[in-house]
C-alpha positions as CSV (number, residue, x, y, z in Angstrom):
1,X,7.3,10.5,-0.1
2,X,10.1,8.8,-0.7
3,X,11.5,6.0,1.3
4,X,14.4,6.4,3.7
5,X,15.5,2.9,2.3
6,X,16.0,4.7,-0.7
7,X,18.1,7.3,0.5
8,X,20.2,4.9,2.7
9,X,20.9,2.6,-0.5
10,X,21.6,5.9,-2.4
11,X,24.2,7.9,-0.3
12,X,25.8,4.1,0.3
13,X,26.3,4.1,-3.6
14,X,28.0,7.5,-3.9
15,X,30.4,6.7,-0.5
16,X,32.0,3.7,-2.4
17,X,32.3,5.8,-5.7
18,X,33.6,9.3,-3.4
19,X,35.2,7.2,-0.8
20,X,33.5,10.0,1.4
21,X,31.1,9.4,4.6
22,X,27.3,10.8,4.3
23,X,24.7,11.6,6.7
24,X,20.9,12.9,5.7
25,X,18.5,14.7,8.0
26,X,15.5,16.1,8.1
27,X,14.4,19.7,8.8
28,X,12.8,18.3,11.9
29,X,16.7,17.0,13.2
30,X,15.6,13.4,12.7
31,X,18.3,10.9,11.3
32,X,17.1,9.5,7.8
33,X,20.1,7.9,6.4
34,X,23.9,7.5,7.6
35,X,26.7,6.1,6.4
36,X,28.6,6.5,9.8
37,X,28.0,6.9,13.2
38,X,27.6,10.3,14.8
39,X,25.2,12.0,12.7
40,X,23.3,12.8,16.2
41,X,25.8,15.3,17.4
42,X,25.2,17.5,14.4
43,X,21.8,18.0,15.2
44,X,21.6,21.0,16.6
45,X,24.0,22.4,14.1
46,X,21.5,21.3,11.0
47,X,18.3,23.0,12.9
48,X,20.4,26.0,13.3
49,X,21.7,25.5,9.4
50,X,18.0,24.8,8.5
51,X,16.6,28.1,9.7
52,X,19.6,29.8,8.4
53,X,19.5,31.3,4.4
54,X,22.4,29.8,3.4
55,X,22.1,26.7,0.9
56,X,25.6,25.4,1.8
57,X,27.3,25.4,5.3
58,X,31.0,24.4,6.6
59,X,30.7,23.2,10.1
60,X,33.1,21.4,11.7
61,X,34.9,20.5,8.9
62,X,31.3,18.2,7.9
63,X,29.9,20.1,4.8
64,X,25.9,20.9,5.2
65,X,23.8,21.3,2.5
66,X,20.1,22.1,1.6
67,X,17.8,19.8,-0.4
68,X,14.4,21.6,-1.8
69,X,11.5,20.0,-3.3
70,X,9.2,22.8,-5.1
71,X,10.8,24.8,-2.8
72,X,10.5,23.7,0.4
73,X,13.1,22.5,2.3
74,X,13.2,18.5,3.2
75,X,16.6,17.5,4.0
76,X,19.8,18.2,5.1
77,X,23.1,16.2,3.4
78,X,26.4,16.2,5.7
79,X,29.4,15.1,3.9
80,X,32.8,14.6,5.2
81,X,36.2,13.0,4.3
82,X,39.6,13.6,3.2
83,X,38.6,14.5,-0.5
84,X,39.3,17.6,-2.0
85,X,36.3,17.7,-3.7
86,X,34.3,16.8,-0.4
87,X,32.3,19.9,-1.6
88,X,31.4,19.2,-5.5
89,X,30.5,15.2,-4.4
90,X,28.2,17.0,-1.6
91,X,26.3,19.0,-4.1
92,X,26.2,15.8,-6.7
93,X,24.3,14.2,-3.3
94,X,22.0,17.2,-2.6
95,X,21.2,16.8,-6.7
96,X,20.8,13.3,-6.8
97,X,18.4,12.8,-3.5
98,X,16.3,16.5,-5.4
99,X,15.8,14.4,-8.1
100,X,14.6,11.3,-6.4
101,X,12.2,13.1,-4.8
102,X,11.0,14.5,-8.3
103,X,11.3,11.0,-9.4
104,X,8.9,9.6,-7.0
105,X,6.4,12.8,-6.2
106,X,5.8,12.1,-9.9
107,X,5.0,8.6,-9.3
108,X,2.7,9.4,-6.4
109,X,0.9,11.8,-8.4
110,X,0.5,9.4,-11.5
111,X,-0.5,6.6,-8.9
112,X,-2.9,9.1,-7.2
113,X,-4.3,10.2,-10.7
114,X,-4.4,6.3,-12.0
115,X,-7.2,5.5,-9.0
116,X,-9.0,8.1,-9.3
117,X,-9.7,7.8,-12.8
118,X,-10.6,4.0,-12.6
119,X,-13.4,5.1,-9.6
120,X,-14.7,7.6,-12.0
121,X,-13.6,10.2,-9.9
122,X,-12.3,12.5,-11.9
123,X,-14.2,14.8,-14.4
124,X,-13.6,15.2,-18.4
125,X,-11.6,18.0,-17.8
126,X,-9.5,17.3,-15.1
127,X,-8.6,14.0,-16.8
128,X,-7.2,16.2,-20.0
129,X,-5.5,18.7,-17.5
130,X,-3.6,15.9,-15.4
131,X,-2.9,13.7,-18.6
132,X,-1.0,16.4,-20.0
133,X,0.6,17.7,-16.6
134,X,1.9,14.1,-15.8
135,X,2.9,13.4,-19.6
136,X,0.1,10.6,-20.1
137,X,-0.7,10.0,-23.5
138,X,-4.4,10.0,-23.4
139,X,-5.1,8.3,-27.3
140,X,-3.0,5.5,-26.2
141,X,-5.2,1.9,-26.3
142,X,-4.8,0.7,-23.0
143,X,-6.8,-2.2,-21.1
144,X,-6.9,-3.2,-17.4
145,X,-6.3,-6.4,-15.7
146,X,-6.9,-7.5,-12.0
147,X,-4.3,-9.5,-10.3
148,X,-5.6,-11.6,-7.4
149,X,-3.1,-13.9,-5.6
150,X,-3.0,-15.6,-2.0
151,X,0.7,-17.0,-0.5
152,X,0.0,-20.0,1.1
153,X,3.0,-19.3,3.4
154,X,2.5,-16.0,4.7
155,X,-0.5,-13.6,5.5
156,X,-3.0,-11.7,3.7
157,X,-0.7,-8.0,4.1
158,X,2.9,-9.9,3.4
159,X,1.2,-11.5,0.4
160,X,-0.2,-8.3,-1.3
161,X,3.2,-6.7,-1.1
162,X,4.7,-10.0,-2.6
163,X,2.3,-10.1,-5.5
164,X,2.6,-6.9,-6.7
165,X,6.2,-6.9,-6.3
166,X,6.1,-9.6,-8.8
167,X,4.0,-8.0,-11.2
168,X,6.3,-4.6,-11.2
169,X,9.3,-6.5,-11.9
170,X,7.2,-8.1,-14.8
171,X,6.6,-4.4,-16.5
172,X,9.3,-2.4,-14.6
173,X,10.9,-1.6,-18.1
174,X,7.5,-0.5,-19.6
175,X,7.3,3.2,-18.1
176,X,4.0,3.4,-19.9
177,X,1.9,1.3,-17.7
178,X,0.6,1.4,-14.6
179,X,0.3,-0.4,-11.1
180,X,-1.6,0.5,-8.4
181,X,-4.1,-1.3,-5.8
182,X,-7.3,0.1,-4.7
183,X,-8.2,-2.3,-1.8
184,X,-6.7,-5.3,-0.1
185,X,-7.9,-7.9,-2.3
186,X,-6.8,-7.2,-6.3
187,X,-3.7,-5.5,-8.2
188,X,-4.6,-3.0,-10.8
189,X,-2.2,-3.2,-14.2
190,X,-3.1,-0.4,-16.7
191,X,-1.0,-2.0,-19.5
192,X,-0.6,0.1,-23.2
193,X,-1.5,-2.4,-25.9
194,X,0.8,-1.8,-29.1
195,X,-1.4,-1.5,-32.6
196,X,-0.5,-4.9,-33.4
197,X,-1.4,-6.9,-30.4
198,X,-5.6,-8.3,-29.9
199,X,-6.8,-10.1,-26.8
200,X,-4.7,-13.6,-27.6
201,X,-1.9,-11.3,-26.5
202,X,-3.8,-10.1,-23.8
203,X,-4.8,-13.5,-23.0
204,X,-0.8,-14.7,-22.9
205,X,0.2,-12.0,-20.7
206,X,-2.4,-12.9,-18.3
207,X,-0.9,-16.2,-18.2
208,X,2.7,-15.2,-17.8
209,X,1.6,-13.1,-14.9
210,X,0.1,-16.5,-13.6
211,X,3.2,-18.3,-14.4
212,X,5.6,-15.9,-12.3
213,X,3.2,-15.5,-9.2
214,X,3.1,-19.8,-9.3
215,X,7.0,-19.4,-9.5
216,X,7.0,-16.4,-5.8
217,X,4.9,-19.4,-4.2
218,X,1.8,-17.1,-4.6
219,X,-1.0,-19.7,-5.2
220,X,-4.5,-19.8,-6.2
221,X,-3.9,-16.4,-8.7
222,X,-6.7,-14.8,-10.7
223,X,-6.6,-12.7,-13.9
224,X,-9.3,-11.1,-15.2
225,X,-9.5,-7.9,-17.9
226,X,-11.5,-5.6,-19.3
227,X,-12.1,-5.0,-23.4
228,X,-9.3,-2.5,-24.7
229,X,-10.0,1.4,-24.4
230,X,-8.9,4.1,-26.9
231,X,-9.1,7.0,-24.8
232,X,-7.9,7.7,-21.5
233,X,-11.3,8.8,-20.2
234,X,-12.0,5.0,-21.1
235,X,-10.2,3.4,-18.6
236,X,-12.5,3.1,-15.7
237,X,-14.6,1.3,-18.4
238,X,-12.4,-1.3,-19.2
239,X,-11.6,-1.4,-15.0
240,X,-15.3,-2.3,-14.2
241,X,-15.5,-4.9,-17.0
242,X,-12.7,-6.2,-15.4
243,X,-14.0,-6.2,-12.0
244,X,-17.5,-7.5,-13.4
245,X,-15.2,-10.5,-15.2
246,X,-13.2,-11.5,-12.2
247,X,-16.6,-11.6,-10.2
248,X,-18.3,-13.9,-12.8
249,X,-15.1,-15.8,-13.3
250,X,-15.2,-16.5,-9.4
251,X,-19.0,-17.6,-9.8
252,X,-19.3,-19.3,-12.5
253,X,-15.9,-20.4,-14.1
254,X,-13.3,-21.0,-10.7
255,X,-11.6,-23.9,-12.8
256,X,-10.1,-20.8,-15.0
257,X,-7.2,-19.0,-13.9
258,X,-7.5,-16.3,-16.6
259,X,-11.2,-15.0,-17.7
260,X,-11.9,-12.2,-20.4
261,X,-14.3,-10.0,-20.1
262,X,-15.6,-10.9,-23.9
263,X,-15.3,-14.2,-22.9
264,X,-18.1,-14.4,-20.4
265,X,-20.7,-15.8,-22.1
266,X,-23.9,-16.8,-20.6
267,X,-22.6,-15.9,-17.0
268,X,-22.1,-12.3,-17.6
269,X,-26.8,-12.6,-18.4
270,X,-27.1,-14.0,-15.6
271,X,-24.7,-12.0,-13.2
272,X,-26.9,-9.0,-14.3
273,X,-30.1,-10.5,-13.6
274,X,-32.6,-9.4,-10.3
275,X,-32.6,-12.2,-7.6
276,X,-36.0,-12.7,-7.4
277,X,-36.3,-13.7,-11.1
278,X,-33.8,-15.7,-10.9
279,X,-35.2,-17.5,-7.8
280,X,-38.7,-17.8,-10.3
281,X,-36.7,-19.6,-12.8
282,X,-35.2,-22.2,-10.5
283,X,-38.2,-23.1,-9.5
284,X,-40.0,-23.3,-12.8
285,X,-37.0,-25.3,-14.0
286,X,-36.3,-27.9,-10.9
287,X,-40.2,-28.2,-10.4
288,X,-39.9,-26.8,-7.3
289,X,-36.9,-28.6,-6.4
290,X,-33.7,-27.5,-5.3
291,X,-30.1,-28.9,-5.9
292,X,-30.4,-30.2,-2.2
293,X,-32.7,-32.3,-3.0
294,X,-30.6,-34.8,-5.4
295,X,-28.4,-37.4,-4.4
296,X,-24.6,-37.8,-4.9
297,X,-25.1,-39.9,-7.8
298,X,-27.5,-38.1,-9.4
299,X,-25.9,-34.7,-9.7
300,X,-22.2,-36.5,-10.6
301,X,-24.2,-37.7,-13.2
302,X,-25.9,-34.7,-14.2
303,X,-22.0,-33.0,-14.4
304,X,-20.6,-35.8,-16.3
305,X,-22.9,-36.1,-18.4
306,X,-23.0,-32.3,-19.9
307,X,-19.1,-32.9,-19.8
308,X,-19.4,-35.2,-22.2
309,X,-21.8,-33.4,-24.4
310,X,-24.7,-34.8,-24.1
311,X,-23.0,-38.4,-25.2
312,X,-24.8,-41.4,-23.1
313,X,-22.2,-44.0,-24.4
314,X,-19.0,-42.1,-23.4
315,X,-20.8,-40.4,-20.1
316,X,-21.6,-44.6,-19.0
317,X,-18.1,-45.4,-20.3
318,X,-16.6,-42.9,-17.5
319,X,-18.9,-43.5,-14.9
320,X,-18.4,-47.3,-15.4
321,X,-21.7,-48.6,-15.3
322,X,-24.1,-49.5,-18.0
323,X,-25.7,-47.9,-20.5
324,X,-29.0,-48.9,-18.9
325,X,-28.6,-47.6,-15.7
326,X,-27.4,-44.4,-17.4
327,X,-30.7,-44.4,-19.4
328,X,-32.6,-45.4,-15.7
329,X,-31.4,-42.4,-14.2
330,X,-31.9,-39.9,-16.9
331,X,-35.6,-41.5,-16.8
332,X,-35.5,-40.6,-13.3
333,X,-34.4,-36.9,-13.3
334,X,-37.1,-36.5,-16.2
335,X,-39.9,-37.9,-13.5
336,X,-38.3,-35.7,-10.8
337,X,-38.0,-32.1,-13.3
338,X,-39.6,-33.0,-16.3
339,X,-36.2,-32.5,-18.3
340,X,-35.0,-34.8,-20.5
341,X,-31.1,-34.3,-20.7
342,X,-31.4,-36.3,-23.5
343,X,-33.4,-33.6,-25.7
344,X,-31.2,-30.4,-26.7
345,X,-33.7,-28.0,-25.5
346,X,-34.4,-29.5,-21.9
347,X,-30.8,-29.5,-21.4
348,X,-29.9,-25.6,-22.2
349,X,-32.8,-24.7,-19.6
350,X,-31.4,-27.5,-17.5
351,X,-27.7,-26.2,-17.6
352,X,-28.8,-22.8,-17.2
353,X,-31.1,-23.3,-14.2
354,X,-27.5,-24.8,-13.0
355,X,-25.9,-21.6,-13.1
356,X,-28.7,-19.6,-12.1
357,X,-28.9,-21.4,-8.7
358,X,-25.0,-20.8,-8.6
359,X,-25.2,-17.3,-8.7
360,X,-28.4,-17.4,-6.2
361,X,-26.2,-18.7,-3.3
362,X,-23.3,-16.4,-4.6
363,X,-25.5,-13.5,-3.8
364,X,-26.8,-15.4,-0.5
365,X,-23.4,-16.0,0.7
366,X,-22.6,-12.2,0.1
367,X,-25.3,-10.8,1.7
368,X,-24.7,-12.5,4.8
């Protein structure tokens, strides 16, 4: 339904063009939107006008008039001034409000539609009946990204409404795509990807979404989207790549604001492996040892040193100690693992058993 706000900001518009006054009420003799004060005495007047069959009423020199929606009645418009055409500028109202609501039932129902069909709620053909109803192009390539963003100034509810705020003024001109949100947490954008634009353009409007929630105060934002969809019917595809993405991202790669769904690499393997296998692997790999059990020291310079590639000159350079204690505490981790960092091979399964343990106490942490 749409927003009293809406109306208030609308009637407020025509009285400085008509230089008339404008009152709206509802069939229930509740005050929605006034431009003066007094609306309240006509009350009774507008339930009487409601329950009558005329659409247009003079009553006390304030003209009433009807406003349907699909043909039920919603409101009542009261215009009066000094005019003479106090009665074509009443009907111009009474149109223009009609056609808001139009305007936004349509966007309610595309909205409704839009969440439905990422949650797979919807079946082949009700997608193709509803596509065509609500003018959706359903051939279009389309992909979905998820926004998340925290305010660090405000709470959870006043920073979802800010966030997505932003990203509607970002595509407000682009009738062809969608926002919506289907729980607290993440904004849904259903964008329409042109012919000529690949995932680097993809990968640049993620960041520009970035940019602008940095620029509302709206920190820590996330980005994450799916692989682009031809068909309609597609969507919910791309949604859950997303979704899988962002949650990988979050895991494996929080250092990145924006993460691709193609783009996930090793993580997305081990995201989709069972717990218990991956518990077995950790403790093949660690010997039975868990992260706990190295020091600071050695696990800054187990990270620095797969920063650097595998490089024992440049990892000692950075650490600023020699290249023999470097070499003593490589020797060390061997003893303690039996991986030698040093040798390509012992590395990957080193690096890997890394992530695995990552996503271990992900899933612990979620469970409990």
């Amino acid at each position: 339904m749409i927003s009293n706000q809406i109306i208030q900001n609308t009637i407020e518009g025509v009285k400085n063009i008509g230089r008339v006054e404008i009152g709206v009420v509802d069939v229930e003799g509740k005050v929605v939107a006034s431009t003066f004060s007094g609306v309240e005495m006509f009350v009774d007047a507008v339930l009487s006008f409601v329950d009558s069959p005329a659409d247009s009423q003079d009553v006390q020199g304030v003209q009433f008039f009807k406003v349907f929606d699909d043909n039920q009645l919603e409101y009542v418009v009261l215009v009066k001034g000094e005019s003479e055409d106090v009665y074509m500028l009443g009907k111009i109202i009474a149109f223009q409000i009609q056609g808001l609501l139009v305007a936004y039932k349509e966007r309610y129902d595309k909205d409704n539609f839009i969440k439905n069909l990422l949650l797979d709620n919807l079946l082949s053909v009700d997608i193709n009946t509803r596509s065509k109803k609500l003018h959706i192009d359903m051939k279009a390539r389309r992909v979905v990204f998820i926004i998340e963003a925290k305010n660090v100034n405000s709470d959870s509810d006043r920073s979802d409404n800010n966030a997505i705020e932003v990203v509607r003024s970002l595509f407000a001109t682009r009738n062809k795509d969608f926002i919506t949100a289907i729980d607290e947490n993440s904004i849904i954008l259903v964008k329409e990807v042109q012919s000529t634009e690949e995932y680097s353009d993809l990968d640049r409007i993620a960041r520009v979404i970035i940019d602008m929630l940095n620029t509302e105060a709206l920190a820590n934002a996330h980005v994450a989207y799916g692989t682009i969809v031809n068909d309609i019917k597609d969507v919910s595809r791309s949604y859950k790549e997303a979704r899988m993405a962002l949650e990988v991202g979050n895991i494996f790669y929080s250092d990145k604001r924006v993460i691709a769904y193609n783009h996930l690499g090793i993580g997305r393997l081990i995201y989709q492996l069972p717990v218990q296998l991956c518990n077995l692997f950790i403790k093949e790999s660690f010997a039975g040892k868990s992260l706990e059990d190295f020091d600071e020291e050695t696990l800054t310079t187990i990270f620095k040193f797969f920063e650097n590639n595998l490089n024992v000159s440049e990892t000692s350079r950075q650490l600023f100690i020699h290249r023999n204690t470097l070499v003593y505490r490589l020797d060390k981790l061997q003893k303690q693992t039996g991986l030698d960092l040093r040798v390509f091979e012992d590395a990957i399964a080193f690096k890997i058993a890394l992530m695995v343990l990552k996503y271990t106490k992900y899933m612990e942490d979620k469970t409990y």
